[in-house]
Each structure stands twice: as C-alpha cells, then as structure tokens.
mmCIF file of the N, C-alpha and C atoms, coordinates in Angstrom:
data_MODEL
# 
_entry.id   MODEL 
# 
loop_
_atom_site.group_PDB 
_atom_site.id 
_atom_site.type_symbol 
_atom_site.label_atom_id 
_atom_site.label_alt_id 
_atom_site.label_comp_id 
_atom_site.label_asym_id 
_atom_site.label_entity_id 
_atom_site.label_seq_id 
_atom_site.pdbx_PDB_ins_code 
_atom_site.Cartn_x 
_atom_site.Cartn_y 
_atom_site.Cartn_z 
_atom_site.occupancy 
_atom_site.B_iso_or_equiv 
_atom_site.pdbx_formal_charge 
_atom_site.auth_seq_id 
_atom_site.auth_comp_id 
_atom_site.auth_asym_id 
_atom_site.auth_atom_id 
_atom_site.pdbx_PDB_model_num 
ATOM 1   N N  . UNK A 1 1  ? 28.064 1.863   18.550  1.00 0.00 ? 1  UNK A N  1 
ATOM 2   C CA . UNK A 1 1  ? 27.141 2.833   17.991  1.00 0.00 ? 1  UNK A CA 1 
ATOM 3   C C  . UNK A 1 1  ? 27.421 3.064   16.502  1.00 0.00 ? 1  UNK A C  1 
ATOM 4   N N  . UNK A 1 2  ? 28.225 2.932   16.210  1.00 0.00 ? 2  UNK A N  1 
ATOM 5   C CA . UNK A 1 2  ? 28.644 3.216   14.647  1.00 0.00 ? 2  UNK A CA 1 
ATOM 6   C C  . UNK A 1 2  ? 28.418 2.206   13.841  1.00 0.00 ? 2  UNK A C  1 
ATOM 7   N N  . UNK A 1 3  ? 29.399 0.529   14.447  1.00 0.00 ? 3  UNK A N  1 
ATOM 8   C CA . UNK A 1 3  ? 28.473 -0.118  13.937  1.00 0.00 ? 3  UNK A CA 1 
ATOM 9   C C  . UNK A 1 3  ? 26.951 0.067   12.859  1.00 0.00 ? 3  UNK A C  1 
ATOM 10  N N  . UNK A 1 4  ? 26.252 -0.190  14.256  1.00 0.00 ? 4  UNK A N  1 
ATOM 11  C CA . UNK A 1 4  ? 24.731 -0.016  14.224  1.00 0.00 ? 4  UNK A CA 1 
ATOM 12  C C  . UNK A 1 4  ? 24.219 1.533   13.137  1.00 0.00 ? 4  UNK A C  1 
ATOM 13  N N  . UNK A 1 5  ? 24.779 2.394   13.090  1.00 0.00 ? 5  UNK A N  1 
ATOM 14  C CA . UNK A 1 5  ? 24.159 3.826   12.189  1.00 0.00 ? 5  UNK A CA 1 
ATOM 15  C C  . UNK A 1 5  ? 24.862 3.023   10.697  1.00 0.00 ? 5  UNK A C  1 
ATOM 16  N N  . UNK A 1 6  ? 25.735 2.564   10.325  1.00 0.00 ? 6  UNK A N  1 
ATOM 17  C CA . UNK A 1 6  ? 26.728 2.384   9.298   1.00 0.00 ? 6  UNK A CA 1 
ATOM 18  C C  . UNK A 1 6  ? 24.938 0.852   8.418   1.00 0.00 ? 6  UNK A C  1 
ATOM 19  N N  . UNK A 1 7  ? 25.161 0.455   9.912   1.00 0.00 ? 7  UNK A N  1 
ATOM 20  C CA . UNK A 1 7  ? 24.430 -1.027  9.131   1.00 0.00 ? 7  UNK A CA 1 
ATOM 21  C C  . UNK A 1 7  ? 22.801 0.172   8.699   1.00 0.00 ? 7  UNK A C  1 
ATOM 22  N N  . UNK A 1 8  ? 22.228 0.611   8.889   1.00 0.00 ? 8  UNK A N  1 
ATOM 23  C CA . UNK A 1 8  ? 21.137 1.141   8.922   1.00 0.00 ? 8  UNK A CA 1 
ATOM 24  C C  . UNK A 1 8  ? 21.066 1.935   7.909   1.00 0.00 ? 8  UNK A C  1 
ATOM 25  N N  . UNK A 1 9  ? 22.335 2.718   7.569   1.00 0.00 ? 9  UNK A N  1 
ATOM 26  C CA . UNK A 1 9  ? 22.170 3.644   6.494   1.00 0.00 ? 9  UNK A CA 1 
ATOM 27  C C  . UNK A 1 9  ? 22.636 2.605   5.121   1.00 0.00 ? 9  UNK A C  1 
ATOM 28  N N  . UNK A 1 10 ? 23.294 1.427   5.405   1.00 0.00 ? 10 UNK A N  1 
ATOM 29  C CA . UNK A 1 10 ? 22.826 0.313   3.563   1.00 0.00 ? 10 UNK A CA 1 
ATOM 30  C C  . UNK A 1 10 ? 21.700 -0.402  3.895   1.00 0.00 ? 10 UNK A C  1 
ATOM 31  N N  . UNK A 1 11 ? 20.948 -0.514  4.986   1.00 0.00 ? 11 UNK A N  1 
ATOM 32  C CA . UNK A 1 11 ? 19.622 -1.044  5.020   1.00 0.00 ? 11 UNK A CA 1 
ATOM 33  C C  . UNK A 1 11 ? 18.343 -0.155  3.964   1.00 0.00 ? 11 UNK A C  1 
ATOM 34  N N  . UNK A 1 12 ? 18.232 1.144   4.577   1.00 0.00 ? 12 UNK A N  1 
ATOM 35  C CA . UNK A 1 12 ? 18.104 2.119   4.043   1.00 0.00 ? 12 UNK A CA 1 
ATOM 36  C C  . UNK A 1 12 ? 18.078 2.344   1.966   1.00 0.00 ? 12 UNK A C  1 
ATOM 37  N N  . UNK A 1 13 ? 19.909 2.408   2.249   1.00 0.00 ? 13 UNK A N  1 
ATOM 38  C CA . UNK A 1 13 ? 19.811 2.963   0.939   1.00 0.00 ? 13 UNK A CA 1 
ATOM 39  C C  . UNK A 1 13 ? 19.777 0.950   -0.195  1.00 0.00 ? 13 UNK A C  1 
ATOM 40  N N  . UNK A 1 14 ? 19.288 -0.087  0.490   1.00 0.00 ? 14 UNK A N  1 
ATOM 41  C CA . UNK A 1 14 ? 19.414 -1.058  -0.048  1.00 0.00 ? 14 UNK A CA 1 
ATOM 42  C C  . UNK A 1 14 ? 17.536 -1.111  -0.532  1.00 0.00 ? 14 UNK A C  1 
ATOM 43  N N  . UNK A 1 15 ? 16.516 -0.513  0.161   1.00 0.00 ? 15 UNK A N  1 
ATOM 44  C CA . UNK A 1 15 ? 15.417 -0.860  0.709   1.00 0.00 ? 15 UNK A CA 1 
ATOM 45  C C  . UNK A 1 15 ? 14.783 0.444   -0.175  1.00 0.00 ? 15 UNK A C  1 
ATOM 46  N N  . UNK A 1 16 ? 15.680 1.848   -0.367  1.00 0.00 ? 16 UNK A N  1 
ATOM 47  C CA . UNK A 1 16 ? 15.084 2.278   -1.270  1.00 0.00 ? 16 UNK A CA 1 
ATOM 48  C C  . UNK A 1 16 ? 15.455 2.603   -2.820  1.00 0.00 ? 16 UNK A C  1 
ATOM 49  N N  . UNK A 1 17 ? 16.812 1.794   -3.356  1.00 0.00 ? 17 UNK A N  1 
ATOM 50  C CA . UNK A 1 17 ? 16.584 1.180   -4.297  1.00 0.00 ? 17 UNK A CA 1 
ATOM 51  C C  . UNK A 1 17 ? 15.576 0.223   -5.303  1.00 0.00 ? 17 UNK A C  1 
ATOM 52  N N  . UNK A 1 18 ? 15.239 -1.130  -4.053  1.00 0.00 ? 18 UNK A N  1 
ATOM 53  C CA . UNK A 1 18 ? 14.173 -1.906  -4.314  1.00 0.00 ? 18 UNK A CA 1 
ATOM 54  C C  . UNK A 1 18 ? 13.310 -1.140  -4.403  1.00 0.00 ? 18 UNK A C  1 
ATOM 55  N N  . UNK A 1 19 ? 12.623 -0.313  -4.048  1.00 0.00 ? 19 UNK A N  1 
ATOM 56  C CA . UNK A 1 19 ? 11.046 0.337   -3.958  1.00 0.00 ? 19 UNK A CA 1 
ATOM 57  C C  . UNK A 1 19 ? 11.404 1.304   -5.157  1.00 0.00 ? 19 UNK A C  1 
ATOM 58  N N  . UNK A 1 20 ? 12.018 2.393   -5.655  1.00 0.00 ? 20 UNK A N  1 
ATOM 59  C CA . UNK A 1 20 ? 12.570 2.540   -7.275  1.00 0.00 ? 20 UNK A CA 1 
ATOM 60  C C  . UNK A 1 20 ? 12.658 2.323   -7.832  1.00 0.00 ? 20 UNK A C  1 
ATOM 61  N N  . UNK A 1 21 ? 12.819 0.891   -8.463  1.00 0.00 ? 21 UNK A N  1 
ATOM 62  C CA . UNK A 1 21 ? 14.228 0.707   -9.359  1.00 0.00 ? 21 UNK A CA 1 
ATOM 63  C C  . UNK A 1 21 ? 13.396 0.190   -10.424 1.00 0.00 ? 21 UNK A C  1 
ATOM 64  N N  . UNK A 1 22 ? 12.034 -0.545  -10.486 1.00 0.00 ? 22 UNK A N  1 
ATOM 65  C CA . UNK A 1 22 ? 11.726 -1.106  -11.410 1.00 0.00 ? 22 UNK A CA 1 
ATOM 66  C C  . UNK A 1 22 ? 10.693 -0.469  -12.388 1.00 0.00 ? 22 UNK A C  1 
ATOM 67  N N  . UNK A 1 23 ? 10.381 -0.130  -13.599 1.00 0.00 ? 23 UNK A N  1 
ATOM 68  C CA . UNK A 1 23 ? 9.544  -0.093  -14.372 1.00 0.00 ? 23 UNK A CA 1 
ATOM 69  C C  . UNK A 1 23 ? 9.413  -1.056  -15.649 1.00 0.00 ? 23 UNK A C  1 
ATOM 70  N N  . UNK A 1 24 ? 7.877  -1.425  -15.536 1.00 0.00 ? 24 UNK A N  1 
ATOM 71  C CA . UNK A 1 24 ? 7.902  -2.466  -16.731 1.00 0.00 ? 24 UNK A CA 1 
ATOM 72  C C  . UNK A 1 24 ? 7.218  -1.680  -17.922 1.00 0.00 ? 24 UNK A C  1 
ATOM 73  N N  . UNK A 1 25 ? 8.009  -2.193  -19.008 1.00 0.00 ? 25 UNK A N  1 
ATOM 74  C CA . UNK A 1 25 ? 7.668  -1.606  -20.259 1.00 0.00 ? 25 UNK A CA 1 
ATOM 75  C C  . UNK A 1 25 ? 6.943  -2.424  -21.563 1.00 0.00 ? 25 UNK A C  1 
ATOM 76  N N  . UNK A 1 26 ? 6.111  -2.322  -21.735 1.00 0.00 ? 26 UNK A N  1 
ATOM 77  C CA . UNK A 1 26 ? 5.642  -3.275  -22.459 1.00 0.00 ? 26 UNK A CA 1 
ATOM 78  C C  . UNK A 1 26 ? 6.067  -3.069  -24.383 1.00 0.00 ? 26 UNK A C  1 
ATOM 79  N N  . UNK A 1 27 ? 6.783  -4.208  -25.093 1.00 0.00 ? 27 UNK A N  1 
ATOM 80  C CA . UNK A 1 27 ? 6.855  -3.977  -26.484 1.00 0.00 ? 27 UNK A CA 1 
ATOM 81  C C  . UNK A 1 27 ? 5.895  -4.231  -27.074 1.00 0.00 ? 27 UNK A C  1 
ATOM 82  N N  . UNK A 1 28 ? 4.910  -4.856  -26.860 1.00 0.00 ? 28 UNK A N  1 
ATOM 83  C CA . UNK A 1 28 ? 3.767  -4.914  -27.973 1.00 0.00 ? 28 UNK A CA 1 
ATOM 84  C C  . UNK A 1 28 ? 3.011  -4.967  -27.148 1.00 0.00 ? 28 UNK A C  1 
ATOM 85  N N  . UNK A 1 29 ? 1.961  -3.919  -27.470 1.00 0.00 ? 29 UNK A N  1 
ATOM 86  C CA . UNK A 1 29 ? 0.071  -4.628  -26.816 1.00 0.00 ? 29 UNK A CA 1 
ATOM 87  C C  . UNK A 1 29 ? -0.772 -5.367  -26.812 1.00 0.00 ? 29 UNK A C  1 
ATOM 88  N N  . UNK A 1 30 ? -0.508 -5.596  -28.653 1.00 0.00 ? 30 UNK A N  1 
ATOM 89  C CA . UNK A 1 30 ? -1.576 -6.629  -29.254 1.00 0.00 ? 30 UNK A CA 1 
ATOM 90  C C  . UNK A 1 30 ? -0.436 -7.953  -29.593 1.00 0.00 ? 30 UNK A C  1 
ATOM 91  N N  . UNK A 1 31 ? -1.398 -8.720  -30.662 1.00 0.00 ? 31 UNK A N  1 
ATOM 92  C CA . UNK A 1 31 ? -0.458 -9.649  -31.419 1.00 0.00 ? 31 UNK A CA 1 
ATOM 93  C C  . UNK A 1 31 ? 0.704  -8.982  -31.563 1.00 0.00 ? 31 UNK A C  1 
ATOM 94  N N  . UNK A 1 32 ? 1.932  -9.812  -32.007 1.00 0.00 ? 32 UNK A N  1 
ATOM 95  C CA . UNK A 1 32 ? 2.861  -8.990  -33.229 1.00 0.00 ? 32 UNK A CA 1 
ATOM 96  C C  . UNK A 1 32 ? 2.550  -9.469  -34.579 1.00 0.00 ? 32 UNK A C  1 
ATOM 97  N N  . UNK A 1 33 ? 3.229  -8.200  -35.251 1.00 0.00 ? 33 UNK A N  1 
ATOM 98  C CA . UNK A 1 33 ? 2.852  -8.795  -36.890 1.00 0.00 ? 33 UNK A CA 1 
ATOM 99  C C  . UNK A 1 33 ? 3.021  -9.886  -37.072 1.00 0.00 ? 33 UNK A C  1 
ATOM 100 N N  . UNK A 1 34 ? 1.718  -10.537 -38.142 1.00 0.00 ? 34 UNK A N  1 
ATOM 101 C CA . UNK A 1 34 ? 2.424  -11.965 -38.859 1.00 0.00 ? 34 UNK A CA 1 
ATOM 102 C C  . UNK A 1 34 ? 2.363  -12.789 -38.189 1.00 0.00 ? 34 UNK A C  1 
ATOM 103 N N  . UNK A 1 35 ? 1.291  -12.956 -36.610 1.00 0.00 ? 35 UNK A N  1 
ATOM 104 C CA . UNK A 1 35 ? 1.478  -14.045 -36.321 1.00 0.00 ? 35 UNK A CA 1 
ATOM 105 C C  . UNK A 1 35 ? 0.017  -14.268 -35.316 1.00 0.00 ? 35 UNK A C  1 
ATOM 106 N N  . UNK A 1 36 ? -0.523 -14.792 -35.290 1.00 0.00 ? 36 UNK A N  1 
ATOM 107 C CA . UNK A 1 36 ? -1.614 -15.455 -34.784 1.00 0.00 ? 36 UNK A CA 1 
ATOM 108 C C  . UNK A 1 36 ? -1.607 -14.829 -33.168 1.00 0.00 ? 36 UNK A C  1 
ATOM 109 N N  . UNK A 1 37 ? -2.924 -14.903 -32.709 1.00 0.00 ? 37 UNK A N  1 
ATOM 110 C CA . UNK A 1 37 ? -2.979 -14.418 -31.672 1.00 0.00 ? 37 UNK A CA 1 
ATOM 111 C C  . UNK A 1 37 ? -2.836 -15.748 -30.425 1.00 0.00 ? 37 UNK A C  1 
ATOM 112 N N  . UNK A 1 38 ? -1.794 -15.985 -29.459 1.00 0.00 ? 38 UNK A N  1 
ATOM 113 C CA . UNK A 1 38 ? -1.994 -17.191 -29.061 1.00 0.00 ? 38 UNK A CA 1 
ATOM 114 C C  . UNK A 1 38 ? -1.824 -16.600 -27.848 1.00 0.00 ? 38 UNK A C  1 
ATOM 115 N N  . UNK A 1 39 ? -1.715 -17.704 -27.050 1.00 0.00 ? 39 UNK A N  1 
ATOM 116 C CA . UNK A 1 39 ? -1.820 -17.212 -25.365 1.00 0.00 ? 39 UNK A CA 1 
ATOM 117 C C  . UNK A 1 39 ? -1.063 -18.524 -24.567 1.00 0.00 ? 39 UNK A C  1 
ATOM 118 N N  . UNK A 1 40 ? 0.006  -18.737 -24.752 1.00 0.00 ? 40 UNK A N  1 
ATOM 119 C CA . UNK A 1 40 ? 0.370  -19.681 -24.171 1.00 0.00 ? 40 UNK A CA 1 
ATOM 120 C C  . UNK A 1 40 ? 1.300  -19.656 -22.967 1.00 0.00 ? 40 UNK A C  1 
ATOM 121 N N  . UNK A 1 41 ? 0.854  -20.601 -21.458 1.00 0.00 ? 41 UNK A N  1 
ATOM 122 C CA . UNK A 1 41 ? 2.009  -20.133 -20.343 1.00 0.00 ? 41 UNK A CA 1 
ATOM 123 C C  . UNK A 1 41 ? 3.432  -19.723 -20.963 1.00 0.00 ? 41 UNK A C  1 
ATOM 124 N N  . UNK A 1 42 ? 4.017  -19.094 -20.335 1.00 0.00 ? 42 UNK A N  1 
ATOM 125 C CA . UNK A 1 42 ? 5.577  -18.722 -19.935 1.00 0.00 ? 42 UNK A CA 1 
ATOM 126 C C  . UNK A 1 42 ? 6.005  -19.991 -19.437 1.00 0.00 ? 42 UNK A C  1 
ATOM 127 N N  . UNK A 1 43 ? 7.412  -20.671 -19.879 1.00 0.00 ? 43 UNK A N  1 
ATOM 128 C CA . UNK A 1 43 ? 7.701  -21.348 -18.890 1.00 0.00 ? 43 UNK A CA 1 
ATOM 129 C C  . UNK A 1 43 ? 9.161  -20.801 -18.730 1.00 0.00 ? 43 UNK A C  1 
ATOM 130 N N  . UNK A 1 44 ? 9.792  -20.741 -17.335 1.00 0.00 ? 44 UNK A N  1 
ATOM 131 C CA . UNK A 1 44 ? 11.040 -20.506 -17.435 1.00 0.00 ? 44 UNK A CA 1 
ATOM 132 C C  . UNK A 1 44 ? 12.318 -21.585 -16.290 1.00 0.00 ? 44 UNK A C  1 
ATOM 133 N N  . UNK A 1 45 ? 13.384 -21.595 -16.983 1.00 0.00 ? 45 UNK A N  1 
ATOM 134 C CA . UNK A 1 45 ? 14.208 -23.080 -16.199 1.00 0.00 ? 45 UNK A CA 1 
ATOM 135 C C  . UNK A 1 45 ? 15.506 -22.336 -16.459 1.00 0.00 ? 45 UNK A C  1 
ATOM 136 N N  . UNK A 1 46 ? 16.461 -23.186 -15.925 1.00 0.00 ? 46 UNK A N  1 
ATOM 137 C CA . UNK A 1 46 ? 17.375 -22.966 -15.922 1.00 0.00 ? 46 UNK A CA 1 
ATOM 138 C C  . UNK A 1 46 ? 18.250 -23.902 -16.921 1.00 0.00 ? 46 UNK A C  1 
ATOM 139 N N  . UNK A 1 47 ? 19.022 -23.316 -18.001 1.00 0.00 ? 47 UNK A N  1 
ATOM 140 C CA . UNK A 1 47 ? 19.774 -24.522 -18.738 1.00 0.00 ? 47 UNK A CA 1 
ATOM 141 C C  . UNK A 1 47 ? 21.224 -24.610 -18.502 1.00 0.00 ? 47 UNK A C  1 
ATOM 142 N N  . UNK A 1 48 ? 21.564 -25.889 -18.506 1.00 0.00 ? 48 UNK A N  1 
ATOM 143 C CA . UNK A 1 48 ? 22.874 -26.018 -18.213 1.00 0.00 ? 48 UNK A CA 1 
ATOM 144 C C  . UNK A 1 48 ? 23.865 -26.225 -19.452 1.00 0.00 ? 48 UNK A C  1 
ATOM 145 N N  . UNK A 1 49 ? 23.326 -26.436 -20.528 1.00 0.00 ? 49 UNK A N  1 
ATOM 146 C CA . UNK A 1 49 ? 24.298 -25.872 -21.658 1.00 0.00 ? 49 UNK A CA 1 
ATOM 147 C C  . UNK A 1 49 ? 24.386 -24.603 -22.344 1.00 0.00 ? 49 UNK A C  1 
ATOM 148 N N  . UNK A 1 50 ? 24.107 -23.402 -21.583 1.00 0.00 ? 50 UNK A N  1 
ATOM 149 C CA . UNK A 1 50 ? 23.806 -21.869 -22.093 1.00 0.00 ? 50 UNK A CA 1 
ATOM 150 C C  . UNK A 1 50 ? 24.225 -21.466 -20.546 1.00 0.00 ? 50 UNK A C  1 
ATOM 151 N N  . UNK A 1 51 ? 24.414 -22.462 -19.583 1.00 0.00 ? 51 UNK A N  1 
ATOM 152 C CA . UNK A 1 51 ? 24.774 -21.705 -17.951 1.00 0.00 ? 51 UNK A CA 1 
ATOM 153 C C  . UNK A 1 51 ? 23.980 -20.562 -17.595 1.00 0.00 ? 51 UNK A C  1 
ATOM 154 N N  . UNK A 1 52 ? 22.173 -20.174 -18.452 1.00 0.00 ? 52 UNK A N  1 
ATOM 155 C CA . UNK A 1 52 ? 22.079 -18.861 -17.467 1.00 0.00 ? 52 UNK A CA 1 
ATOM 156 C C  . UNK A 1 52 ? 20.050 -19.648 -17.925 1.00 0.00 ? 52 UNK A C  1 
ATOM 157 N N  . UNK A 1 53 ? 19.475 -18.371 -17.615 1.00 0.00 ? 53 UNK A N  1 
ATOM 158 C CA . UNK A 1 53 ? 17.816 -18.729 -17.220 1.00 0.00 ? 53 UNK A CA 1 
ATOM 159 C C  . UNK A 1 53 ? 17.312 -18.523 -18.435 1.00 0.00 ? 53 UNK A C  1 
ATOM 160 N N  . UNK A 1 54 ? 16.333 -19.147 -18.961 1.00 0.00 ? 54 UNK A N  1 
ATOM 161 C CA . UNK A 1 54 ? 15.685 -19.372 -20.211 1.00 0.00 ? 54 UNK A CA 1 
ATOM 162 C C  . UNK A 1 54 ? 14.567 -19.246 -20.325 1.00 0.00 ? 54 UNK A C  1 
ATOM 163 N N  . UNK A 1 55 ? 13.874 -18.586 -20.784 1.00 0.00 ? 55 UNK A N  1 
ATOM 164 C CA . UNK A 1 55 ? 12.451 -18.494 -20.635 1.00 0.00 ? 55 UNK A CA 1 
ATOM 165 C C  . UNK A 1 55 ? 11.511 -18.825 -22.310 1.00 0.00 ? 55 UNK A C  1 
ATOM 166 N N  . UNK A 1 56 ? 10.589 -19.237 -22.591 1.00 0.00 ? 56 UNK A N  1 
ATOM 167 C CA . UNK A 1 56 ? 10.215 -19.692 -23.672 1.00 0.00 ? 56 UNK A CA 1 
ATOM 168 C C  . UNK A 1 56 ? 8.572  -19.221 -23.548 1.00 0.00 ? 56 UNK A C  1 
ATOM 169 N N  . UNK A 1 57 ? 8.130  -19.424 -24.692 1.00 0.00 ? 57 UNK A N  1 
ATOM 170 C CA . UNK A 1 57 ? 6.865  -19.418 -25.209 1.00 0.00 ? 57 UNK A CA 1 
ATOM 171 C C  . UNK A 1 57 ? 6.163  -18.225 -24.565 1.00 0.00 ? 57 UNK A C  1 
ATOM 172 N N  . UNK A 1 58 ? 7.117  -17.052 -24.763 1.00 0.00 ? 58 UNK A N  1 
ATOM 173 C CA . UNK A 1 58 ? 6.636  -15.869 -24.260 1.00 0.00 ? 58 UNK A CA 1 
ATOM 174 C C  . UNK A 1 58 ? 5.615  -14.770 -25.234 1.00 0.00 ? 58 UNK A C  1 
ATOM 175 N N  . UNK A 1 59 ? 4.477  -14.654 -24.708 1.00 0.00 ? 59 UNK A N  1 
ATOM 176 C CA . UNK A 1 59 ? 3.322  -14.176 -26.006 1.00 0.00 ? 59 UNK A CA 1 
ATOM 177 C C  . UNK A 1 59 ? 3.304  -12.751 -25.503 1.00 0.00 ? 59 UNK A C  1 
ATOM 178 N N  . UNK A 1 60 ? 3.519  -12.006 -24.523 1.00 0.00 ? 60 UNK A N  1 
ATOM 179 C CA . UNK A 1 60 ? 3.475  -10.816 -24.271 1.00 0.00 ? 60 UNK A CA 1 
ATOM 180 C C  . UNK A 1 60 ? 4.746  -10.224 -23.429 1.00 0.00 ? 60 UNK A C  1 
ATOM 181 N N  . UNK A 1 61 ? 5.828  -9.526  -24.887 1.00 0.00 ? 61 UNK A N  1 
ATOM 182 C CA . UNK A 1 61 ? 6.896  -8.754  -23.864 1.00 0.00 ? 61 UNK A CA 1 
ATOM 183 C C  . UNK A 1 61 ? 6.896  -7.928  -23.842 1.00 0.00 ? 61 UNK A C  1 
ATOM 184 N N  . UNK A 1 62 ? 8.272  -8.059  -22.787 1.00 0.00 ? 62 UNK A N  1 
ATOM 185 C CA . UNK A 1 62 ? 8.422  -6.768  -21.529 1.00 0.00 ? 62 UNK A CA 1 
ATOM 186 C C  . UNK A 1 62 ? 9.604  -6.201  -21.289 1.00 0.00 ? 62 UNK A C  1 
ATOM 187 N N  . UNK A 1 63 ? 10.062 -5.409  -21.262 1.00 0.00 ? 63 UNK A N  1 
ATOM 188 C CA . UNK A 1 63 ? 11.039 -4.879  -20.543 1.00 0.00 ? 63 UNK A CA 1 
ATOM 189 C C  . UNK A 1 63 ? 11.249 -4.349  -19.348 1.00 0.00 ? 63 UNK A C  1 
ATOM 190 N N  . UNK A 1 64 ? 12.103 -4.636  -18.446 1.00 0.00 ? 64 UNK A N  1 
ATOM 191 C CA . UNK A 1 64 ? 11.778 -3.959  -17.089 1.00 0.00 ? 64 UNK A CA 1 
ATOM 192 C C  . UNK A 1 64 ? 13.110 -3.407  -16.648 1.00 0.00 ? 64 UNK A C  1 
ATOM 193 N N  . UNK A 1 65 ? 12.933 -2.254  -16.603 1.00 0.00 ? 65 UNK A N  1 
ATOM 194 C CA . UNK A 1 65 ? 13.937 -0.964  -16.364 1.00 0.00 ? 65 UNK A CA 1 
ATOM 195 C C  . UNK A 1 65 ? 14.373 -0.669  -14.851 1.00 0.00 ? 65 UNK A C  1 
ATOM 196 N N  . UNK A 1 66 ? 16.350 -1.124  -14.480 1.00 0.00 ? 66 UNK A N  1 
ATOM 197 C CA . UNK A 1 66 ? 16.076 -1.076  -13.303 1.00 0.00 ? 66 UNK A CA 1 
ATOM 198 C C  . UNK A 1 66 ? 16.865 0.437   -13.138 1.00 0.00 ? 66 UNK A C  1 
# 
C-alpha cells in the first residue's frame, strides 16, 4: 500500500509540473532592426563538435519560461 500512494503522489506532482511550467515569450514581433523581413524554416540537429542541439535560421524568437 505505500508503495503504490508514494508512486502516485510523484506521478502527480511530476504531471502537474508539466501542465505549469511552460510560458512562451516572444522577443520580437515584427522584423528585427536592420534586417529584411524573411521567413525561413527552423532547422534543428544535433552537433557533435559543440556536443549539444543547434538550431539555425531562426526568424521569430522565443523564450520559454519553465
């Protein structure tokens, strides 16, 4: 029985973290200064000489607040 209440209450507090945690914030609305209005996909990969995730040709950022 304890078990089982112990697993339920980090199910819980794991499940309403996720449903909290995120807000996205946007840094610019429009263009940014000084630079043309473009619209090009996101692409994002993983690089193995920087060991972490890379994302490029990003025309509209964001911040997301956890």
């Amino acid at each position: 029985m304890k078990p089982f209440v112990l697993r339920t209450l980090c199910i819980l507090a794991f499940l309403a973290t996720q449903v909290a945690a995120q807000d996205v914030i946007p840094l610019n609305t429009g263009t940014a200064p000084g630079s043309a209005p473009e619209n090009y996909p996101e692409k994002q990969y993983f690089s193995k000489i920087w060991n972490t995730e890379v994302v490029t040709n990003v025309t509209k950022p964001s911040l997301i607040v956890f």
